[in-house]
Backbone bond lengths (Angstrom), bond angles and torsions (degrees), N, CA, C in turn:
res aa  C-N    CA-C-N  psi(-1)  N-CA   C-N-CA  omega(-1)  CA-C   N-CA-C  phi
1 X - - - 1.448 - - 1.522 111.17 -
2 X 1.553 103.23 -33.70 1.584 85.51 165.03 1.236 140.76 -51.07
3 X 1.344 98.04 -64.65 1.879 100.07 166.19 1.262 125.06 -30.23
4 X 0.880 123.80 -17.05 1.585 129.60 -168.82 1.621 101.47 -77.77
5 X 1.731 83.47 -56.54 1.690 97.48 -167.57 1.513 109.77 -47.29
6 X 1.637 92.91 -30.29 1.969 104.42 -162.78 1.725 108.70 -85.12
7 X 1.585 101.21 11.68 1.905 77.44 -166.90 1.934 87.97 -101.54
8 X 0.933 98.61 148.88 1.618 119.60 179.89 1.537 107.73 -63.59
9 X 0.902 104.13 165.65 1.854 129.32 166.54 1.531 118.38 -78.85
10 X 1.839 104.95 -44.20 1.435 119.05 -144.54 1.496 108.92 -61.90
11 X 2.036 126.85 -21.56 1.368 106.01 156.98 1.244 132.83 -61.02
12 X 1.282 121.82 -39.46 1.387 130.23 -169.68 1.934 108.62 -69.98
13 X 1.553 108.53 -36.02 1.687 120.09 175.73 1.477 114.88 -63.64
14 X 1.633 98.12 -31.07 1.684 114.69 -163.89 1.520 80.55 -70.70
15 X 0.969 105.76 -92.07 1.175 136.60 174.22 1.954 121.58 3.38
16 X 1.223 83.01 -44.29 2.006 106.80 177.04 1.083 100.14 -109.14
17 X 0.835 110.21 19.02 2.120 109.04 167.65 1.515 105.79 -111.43
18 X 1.921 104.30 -31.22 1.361 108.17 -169.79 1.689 102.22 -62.04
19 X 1.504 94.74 -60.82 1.737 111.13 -163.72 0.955 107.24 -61.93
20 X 2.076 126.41 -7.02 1.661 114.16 -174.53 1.694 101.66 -77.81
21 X 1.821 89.35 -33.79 1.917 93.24 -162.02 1.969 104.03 -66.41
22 X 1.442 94.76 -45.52 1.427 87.98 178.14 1.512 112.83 -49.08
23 X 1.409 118.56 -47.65 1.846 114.73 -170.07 1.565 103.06 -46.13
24 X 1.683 96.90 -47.23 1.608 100.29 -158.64 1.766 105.49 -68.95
25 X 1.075 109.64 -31.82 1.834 107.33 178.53 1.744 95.33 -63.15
26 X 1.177 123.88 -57.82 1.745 126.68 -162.51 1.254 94.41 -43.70
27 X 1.583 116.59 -56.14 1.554 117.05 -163.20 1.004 107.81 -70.85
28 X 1.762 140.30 -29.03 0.962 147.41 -178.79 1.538 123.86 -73.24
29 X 1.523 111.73 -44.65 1.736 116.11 167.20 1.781 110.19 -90.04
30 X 1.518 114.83 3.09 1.691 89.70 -169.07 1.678 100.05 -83.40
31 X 1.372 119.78 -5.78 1.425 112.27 179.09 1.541 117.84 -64.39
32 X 1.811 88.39 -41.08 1.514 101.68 -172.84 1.236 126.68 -44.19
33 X 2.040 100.18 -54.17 1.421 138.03 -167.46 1.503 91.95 -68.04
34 X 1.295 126.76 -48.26 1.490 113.79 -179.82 1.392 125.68 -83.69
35 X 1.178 139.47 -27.16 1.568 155.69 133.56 2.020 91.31 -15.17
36 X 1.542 111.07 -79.85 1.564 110.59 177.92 1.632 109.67 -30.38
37 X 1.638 109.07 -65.42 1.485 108.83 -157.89 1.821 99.89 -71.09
38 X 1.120 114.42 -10.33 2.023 99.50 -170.92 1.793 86.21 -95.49
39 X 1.093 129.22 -4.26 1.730 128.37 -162.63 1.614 88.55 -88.02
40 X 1.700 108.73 -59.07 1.556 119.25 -178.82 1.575 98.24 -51.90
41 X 1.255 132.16 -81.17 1.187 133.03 -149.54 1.651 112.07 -50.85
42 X 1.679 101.97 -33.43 1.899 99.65 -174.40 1.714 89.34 -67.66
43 X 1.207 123.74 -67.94 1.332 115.13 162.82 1.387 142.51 15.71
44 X 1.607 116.11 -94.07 1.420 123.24 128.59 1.473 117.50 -3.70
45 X 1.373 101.14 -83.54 1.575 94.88 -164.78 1.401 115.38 -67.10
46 X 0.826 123.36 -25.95 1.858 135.95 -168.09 1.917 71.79 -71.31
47 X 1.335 137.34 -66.05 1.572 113.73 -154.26 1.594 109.00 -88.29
48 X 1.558 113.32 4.78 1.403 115.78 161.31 1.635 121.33 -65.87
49 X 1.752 86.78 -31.40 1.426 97.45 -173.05 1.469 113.02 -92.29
50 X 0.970 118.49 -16.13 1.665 138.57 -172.13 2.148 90.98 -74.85
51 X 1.529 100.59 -48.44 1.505 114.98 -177.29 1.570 107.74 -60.39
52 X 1.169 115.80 -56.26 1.149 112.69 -164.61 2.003 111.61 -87.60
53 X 1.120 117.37 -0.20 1.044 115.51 -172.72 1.795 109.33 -121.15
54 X 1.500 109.04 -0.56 1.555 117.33 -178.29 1.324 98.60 65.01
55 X 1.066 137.57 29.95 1.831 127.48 173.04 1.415 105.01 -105.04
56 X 1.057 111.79 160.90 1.881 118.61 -176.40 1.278 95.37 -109.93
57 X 1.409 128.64 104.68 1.580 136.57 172.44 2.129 99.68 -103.17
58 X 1.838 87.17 135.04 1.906 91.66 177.95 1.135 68.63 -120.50
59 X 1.703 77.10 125.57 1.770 102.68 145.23 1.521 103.82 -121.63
60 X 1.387 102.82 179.80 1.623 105.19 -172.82 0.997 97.07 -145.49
């Protein structure tokens, strides 16, 4: 029963500290990462449409 008393916390704390920081970065950059990909895609299409219609569209 001693041993028991003697084994630590600090993997299981380490451990839930790791997977909190990772959650909090995911939640924190997936706006970014998706904000980028809908910026690219209007993009794209704005010079799909620029292509198919002979018009000169600026995007930036």
């Amino acid at each position: 029963m001693s041993t028991l008393l003697e084994m630590s916390y600090a993997p299981y704390v380490w451990s839930a500290f790791a997977v909190f920081i990772v959650a909090l970065a995911w939640d924190g950059l997936s706006p970014w990462f998706r904000h980028r990909r809908v910026r690219r895609d209007i993009v794209l299409r704005a010079r799909r449409e620029a292509a198919r219609t002979g018009k000169r569209v600026e995007v930036e």
